[in-house]
C-alpha positions in Angstrom: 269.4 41.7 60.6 267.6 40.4 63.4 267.4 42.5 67.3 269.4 40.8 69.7 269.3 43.6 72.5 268.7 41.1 75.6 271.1 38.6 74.3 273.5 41.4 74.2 272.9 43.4 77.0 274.7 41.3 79.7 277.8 41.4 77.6 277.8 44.5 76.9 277.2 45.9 80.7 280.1 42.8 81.7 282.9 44.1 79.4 281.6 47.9 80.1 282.2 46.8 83.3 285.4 45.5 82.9 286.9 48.1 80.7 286.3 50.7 83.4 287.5 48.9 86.4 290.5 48.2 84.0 290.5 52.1 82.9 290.8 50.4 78.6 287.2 52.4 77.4 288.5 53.1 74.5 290.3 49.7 74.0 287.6 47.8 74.4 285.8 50.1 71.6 288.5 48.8 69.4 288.0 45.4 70.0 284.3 45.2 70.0 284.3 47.3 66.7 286.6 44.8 65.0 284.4 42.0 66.7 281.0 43.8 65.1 282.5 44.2 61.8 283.0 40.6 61.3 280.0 39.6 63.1 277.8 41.7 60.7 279.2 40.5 57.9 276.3 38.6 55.6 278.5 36.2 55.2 279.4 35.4 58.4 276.1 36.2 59.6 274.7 33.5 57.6 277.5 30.8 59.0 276.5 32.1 62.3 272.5 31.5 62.1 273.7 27.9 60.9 273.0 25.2 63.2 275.8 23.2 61.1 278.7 24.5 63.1 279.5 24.2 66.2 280.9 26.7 68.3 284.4 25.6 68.7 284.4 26.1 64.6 282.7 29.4 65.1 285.4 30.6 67.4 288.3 29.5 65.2 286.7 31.4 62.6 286.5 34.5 64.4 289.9 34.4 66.0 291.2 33.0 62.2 289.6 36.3 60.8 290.6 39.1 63.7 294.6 37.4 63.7 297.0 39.4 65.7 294.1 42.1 65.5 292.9 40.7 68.8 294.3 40.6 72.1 293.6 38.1 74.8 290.9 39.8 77.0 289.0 40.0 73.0 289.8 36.3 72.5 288.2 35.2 75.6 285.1 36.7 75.0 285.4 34.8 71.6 285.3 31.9 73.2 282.8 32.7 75.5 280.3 34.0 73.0 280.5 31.4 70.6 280.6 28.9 74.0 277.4 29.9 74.1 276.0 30.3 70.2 276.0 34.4 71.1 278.7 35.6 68.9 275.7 36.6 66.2 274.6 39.0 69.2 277.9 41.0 68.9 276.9 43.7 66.7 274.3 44.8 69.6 277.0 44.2 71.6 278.9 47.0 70.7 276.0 49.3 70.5 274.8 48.6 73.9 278.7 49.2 74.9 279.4 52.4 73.2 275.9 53.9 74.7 277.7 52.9 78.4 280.9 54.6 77.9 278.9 57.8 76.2 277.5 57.9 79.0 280.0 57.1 81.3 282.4 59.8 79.2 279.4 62.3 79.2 279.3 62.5 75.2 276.3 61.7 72.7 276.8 60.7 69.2 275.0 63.3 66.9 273.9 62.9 62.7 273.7 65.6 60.4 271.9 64.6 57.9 272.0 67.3 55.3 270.7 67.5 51.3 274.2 69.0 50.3 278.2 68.7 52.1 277.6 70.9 54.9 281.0 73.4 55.3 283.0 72.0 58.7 282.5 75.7 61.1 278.6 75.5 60.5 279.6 71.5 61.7 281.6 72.7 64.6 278.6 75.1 65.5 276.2 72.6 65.5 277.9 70.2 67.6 278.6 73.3 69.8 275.0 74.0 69.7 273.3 71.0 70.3 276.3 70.0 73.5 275.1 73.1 74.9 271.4 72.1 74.9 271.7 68.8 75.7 274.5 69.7 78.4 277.1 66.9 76.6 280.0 66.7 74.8 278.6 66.2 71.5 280.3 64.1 68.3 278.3 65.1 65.2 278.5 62.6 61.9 277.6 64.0 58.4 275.8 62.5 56.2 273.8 63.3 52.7 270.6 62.3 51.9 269.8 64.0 48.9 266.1 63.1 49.5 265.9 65.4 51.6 265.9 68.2 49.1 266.9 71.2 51.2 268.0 71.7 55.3 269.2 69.2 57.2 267.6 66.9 60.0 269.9 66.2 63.2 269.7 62.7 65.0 271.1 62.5 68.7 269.8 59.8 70.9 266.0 60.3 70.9 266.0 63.7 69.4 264.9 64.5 66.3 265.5 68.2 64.6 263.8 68.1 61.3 264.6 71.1 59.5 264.9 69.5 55.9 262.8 70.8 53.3 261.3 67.3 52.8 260.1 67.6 56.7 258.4 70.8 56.2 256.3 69.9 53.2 255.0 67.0 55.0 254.2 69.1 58.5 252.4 71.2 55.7 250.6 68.5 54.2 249.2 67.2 57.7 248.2 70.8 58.6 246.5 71.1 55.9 244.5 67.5 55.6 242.8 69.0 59.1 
């Protein structure tokens, strides 16, 4: 899927700014989630990326899809996105969103990427952990890779903890081709 973070940015930082004069964070989450889901959809991504239709038909087929799903303020920006041939932007959209109100709520989105299920206190721990560190309210995501072999490597923003077996063979291998 192709980058469209400076298409999206304006929209993103309008409805951010919208939601939080309007005190809906978390509504608009919903909306733009629904709106992301459909817009990466290959399918629709490839109607989308068509210069065939226009963007009246590309609004009726996102406002045919979402239904009663949608409320008004999510309709108009609909219309205004496919207005202006941006609705295939929308998944970076939401991204660019949800990064606002993280930081706007003082929270981080955290992966745990682990070999094996990882048991839910060591989870709690690690989210404990890691909000302490990074001084955030931290939402931790698991996640197996069985790749990995062993450990676990934890993603938050631009922080990477690499503790997986996988990791450690590699940091070995570079140590030792020195």
């Amino acid at each position: 899927m192709a980058d469209f973070q400076t298409i999206a940015r304006p929209y993103a930082q309008a409805v951010f700014k919208l939601a939080r004069e309007q005190g809906s964070l978390a509504e608009w989450s919903d909306v733009l989630q629904l709106l992301g889901q459909v817009a990466a959809d290959e399918r629709v991504q490839a109607i989308l990326a068509s210069p065939r239709f226009s963007g009246q038909q590309l609004e009726s087929l996102f406002l045919d899809i979402c239904g009663d799903n949608l409320n008004e303020a999510g309709q108009n920006l609909v219309r205004l996105l496919a207005e202006n041939r941006r609705l295939i932007a929308l998944p970076d959209v939401v991204r660019q969103y949800e990064a606002l109100r993280a930081t706007e709520e003082g929270t981080l989105r955290a992966r745990l990427i682990s070999a094996q299920p990882v048991e839910d206190k060591v989870r709690v721990d690690l989210a404990q952990a890691l909000g302490q560190r990074l001084q955030r309210k931290v939402e931790l995501e698991s996640e197996i890779d069985e790749s990995l072999l062993g450990g676990a490597v934890i993603r938050a923003g631009d922080l990477v903890i690499d503790g997986s077996v996988r990791g450690r063979l590699k940091r070995l291998a570079t140590s030792l081709n020195r």
